[in-house]
N, C-alpha and C positions, 0 to 999 in steps of 0.2 A: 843441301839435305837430300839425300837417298831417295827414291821413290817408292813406296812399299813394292808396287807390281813389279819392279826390276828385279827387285832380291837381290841388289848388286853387291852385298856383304857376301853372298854364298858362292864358290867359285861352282863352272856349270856341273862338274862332275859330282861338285860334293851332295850328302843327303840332305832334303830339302825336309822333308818329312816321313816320320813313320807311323802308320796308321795298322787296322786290324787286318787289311791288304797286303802290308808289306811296307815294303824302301821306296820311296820317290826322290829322283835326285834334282837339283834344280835346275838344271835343262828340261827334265822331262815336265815338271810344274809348271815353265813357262810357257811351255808347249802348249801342254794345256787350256791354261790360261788365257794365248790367244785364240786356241780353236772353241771355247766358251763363250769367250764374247764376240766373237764373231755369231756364233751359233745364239746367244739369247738376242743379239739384234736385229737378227732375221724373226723375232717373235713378234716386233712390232707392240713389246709391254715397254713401258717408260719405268715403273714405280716397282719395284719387285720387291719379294718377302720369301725369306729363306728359314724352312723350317726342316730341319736334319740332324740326323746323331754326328757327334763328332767325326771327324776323318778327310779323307780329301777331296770328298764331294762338297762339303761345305766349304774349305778352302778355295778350292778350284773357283767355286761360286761366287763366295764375298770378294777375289781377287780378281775374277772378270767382272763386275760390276763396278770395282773400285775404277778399274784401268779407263772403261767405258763412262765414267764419271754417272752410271745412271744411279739411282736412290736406291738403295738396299736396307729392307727391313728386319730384321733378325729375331723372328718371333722363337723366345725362349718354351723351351717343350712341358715346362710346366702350367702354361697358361692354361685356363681353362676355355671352354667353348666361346663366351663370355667375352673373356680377354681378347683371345684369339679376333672373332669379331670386329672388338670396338678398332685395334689396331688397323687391323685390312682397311676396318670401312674409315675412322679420321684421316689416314693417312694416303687416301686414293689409290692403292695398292691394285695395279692391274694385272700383275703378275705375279706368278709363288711358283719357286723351284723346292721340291719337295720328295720327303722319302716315304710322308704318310699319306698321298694322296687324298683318300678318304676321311679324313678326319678336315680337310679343308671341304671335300665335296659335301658333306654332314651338316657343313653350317649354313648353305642354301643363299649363300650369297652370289649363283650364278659362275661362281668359276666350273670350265669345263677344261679335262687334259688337251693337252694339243701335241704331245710329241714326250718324249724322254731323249734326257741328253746323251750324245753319243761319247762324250769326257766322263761324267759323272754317274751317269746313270738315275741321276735325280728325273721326278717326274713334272713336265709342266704344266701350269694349269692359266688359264687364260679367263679374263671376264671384260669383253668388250662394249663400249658405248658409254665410257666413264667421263664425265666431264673435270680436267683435274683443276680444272679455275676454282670450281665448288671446293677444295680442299687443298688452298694454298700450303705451300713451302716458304722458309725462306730460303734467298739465292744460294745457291753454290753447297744448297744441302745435299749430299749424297751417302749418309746413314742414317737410318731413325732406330734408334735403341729406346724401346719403349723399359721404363722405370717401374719395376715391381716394388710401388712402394705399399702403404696400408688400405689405400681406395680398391674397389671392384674395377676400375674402370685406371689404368694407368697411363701416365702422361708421356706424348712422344718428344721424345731428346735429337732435337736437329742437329746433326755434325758434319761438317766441310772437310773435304780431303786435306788441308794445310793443320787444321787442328789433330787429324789423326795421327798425320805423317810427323808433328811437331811433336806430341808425345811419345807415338813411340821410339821417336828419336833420343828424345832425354830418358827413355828407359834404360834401351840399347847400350846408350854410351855407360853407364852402368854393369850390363851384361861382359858387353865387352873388356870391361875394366877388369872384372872378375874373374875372364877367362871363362864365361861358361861356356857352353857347347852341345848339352843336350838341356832341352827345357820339357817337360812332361806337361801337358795341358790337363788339368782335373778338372777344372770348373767348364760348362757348359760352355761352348763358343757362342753363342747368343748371349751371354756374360760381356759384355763389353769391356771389364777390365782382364778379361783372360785375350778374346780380341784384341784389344789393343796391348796391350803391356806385356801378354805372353805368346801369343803368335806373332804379329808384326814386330815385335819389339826382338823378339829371338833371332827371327829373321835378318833382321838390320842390324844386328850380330854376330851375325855368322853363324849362329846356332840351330840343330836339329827338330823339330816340335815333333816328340810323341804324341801321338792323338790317337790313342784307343777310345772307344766308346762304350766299355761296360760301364765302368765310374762315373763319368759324367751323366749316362743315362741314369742308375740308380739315382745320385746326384738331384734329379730332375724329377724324380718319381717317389724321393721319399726312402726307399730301400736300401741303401748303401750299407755296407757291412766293413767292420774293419776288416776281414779277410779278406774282401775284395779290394778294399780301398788299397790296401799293404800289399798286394802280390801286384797290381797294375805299378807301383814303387820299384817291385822287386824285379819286376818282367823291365823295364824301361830302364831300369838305372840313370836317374835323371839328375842333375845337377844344380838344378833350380825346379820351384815350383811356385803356385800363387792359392793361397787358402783362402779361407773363412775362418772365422774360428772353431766353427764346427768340427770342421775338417781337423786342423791343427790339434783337438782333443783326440780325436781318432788315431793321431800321426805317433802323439804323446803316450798313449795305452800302449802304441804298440812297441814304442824304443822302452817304456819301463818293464815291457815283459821279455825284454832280449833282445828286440828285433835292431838293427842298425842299417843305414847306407852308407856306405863308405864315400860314397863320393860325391854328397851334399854339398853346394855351396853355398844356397841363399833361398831361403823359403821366407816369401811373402806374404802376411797375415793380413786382413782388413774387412772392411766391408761392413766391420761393429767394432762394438769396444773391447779391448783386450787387457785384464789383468795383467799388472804389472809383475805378480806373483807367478803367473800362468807362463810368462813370458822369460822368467828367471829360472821356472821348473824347465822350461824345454832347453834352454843354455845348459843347464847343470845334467840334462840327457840328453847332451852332444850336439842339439838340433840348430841349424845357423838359421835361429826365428828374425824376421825382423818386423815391426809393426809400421805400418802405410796410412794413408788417408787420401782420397778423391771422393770424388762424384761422375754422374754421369756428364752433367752440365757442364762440365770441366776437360770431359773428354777423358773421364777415369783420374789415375795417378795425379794427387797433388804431390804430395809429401810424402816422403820413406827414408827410414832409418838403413842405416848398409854398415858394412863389417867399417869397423874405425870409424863411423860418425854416427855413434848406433846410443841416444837418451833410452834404458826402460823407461814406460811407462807417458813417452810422449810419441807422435806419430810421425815425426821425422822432421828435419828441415825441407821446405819448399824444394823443388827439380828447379831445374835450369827455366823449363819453360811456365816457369806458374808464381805468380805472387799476391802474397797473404797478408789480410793484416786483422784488428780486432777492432769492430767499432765500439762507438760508448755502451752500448748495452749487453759486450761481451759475446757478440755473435761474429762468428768468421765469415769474409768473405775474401774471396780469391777473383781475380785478372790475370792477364797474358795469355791462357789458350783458355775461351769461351765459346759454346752453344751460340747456334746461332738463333736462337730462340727454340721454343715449342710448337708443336703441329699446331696451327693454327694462331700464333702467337709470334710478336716483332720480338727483335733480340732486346737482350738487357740492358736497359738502359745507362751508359758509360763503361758498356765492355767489364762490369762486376757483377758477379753473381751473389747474392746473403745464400749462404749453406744453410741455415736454418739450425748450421750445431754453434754448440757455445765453446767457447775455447778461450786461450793466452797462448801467447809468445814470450819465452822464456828469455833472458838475458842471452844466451850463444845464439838465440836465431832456431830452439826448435819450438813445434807446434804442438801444443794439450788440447784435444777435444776431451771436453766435459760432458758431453750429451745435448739430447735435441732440444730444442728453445720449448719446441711446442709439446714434448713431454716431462714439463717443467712440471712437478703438481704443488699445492699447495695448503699446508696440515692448517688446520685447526687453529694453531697459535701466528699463524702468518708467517710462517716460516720457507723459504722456496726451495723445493729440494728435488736433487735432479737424479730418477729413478737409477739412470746405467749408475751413477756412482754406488748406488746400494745393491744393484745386479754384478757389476764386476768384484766387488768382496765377495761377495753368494758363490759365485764359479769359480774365484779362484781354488775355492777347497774341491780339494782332488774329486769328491764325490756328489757332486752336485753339478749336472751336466748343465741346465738352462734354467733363467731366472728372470723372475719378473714383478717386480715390487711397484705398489701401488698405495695411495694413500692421501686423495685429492679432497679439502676439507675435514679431514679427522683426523683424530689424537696420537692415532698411534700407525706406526706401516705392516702393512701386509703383504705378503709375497706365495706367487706359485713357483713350482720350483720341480723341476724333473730327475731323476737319480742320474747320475753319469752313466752307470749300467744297469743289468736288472739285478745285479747279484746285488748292489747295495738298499738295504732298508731301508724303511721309515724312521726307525731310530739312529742309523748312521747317518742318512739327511738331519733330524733333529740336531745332531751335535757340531754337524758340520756349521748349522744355520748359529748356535751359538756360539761358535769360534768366529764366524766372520760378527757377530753382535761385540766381541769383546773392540774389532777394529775399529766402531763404527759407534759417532757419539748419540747419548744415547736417545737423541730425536728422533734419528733413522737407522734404529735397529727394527726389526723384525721380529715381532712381535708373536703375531701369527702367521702360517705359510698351511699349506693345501702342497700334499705330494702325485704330483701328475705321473701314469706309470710310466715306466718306460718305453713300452711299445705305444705309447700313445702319444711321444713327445713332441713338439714344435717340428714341424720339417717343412719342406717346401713340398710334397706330398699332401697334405691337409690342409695347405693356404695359411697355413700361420708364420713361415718364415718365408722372404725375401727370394729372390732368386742369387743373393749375394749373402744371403744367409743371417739376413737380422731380421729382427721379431716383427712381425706383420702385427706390432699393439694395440692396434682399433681393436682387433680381431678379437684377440685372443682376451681381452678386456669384456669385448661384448660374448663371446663362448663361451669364460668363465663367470659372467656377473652374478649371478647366483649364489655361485661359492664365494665371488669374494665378499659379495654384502655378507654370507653367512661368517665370515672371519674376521668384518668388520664388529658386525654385531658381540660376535665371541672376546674380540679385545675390549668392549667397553662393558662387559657385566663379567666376563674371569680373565683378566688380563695374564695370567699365570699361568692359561692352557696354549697349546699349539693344535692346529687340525690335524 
């Protein structure tokens, strides 16, 4: 297996990266790369945490950390103060290479700068007299990807260099297979599936990674515009890319108003559940979608669909390095490349992780997630119904951008629901919501629904969605409770009105 810090798929001349800098070829990267870790081991920080816009100071960074086997934290730019925090302090974090200096000096945890790198230009910041016994690891961890899942307070994902290096191996051979060549990184590199499966995985490819930072920073902030999202496409001409679904609506608006890439091969979808509908509209607007599934626990990428081994509507057969299966209560769990525990926490016991989604294996060997176990609700007549299934009909209709059905001890389900743009009404949502009711038996139709505006919708900007782009549900459950007890109430005395 390749070692990611060789880049030994890249020959030295060829382009290693292109950022808002320019061309970097992969002689000059490894160059780099050594004079970095040379330069952060003179810091005398063991535990570091990299917070940065995309481009090749964050590269530079996560690849001398890698090489130097030291712990690299990759605090994602949407955290809040809060987050930011909990992370540094669970994970004994003595060191931050950084672009916002002040936003770590802010939270008064005693780090002080000590130098700026002379590779990257990032700034360092130092907090010494740390004791790291107080805040174990387990062995051979040297990344912590902290999890933006529904809690205030996210949990640190311990990853060993043979896990990273193992998947993005089995991506690679993939990439490679393809032929691609340029890969455009959209998603935030603090994203560990853009990390590992689009950077390192390019790389051990032979492939270019565009890393502009307009989009991913929108991306992080909530702001992203399809203009912007579309011209960072149009400026990069990329060949591959890894979405969200989010994303992928934005991609979709813009191939149905004209827009095309001519030299797409393989845009990656995951991170939530994706209509099958959704995923047949973007095939029939020329797009090579395919739907995925991992975790972080996993090291990212379990399962993905590829050109000629491509189920709609299921999330792919297992990669080389991952395997799946369903236990009796219908809940997935995966082995072969595993976490080696949590900050503070021993590994899983027998090298398998429970995902927490519910799923089947299909007769060929591919994988259906169904939805999360623990957002299982349960109506009134005891019936168990699991909301993404009632949210993915919602979205598949063109005009209904995000959806969120609820209906935990009562008779009938309610749903919020956001327009896909702001040109569409409240009456085009209305009609949409019963076309997806005709799909949908009639337990879990939707009954009532609440139209959130559009500029006010789910993003990772307001803390309601993920930093991989799914619905932060505690949340958005406890923001809207109000409205939806009001549309509970409304379905049990005029069950024939909508909000």
């Amino acid at each position: 297996m390749p070692a990611l810090t060789s880049l030994s798929a890249l020959a030295p001349d060829a382009t290693a990266l292109v950022d808002d800098a320019g061309a970097l070829s992969a002689a000059a990267l490894h160059a780099l790369v050594r004079d970095e870790r040379a330069w952060l081991g003179t810091s005398g920080g063991r535990r570091f945490a990299l917070l940065a816009d995309n481009g090749r100071s964050w590269a530079i960074t996560d690849l001398a950390l890698l090489a130097a086997r030291l712990v690299n934290v990759p605090l994602p730019q949407h955290f809040s103060s809060g987050q930011l925090a909990h992370a540094l302090a669970t994970a004994g974090v003595d060191a931050v290479a950084s672009d916002q200096p002040r936003r770590l000096l802010e939270l008064g945890l005693g780090f002080v700068p000590i130098g700026r790198s002379p590779q990257t230009g990032l700034t360092l910041l130092r907090r010494r007299g740390l004791d790291h016994h107080a805040f174990p690891l387990p062995p051979g961890t040297v990344k912590v990807t902290y999890t933006s899942g529904s809690t205030a307070e996210p949990k640190g994902v311990c990853l060993t260099r043979p896990v990273l290096e193992t998947v993005a191996a089995s991506v690679a051979m993939l990439a490679a297979k393809l032929g691609i060549r340029r890969h455009l990184c959209v998603l935030p590199l603090a994203t560990l599936l853009e990390n590992v499966a689009g950077l390192y995985a390019a790389w051990l490819a032979g492939a270019t990674c565009h890393l502009p930072s307009s989009a991913p920073a929108a991306i992080a902030s909530g702001s992203l515009t399809p203009a912007q999202f579309l011209g960072d496409i149009r400026a990069n001409q990329p060949e591959s890319m890894i979405l969200v679904p989010e994303l992928l609506r934005l991609l979709m608006g813009g191939a149905a108003a004209g827009w095309h890439s001519p030299g797409m091969r393989f845009v990656a979808v995951g991170g939530a559940r994706v209509s099958p509908d959704l995923l047949k509209q973007a095939a029939a607007l020329g797009l090579p979608v395919f739907e995925g599934y991992g975790l972080s626990e996993c090291g990212s990428v379990t399962c993905l669909n590829t050109p000629g081994v491509n189920r709609t509507g299921s999330a792919g057969r297992p990669l080389p390095h991952a395997r799946v299966r369903i236990d009796a209560g219908g809940e997935i769990l995966v082995s072969g490349t595993v976490m080696a525990g949590y900050v503070g926490a021993a590994a899983p016991a027998g090298g398998e992780i429970a995902t927490g989604d519910l799923g089947e294996i299909d007769e060929q060997g591919f994988v259906h997630v169904r939805g999360r176990l623990k957002n299982v609700f349960i109506n009134s007549f005891g019936r168990n119904i699991s909301p993404e299934w009632i949210e993915s009909e919602l979205t598949r209709e063109p005009d209904i951008g995000q959806a969120i059905a609820c209906g935990e001890g009562q008779t009938q389900v309610v749903a919020l629901v956001t327009p896909a743009h702001a040109q569409v009404d409240e009456a085009a949502v209305g009609a949409a919501i019963a076309r997806a009711n005709i799909r949908l038996p009639p337990y879990a139709r939707v009954l009532r629904h609440f139209v959130i505006p559009a500029p006010e919708r789910f993003s990772i900007g307001n803390g309601l969605l993920t930093g991989n782009g799914r619905p932060r549900r505690e949340r958005i459950l406890e923001r809207y409770a109000d409205t939806i007890a009001r549309l509970h109430a409304g379905a049990a005395t005029c069950p024939s009105m909508t909000a």
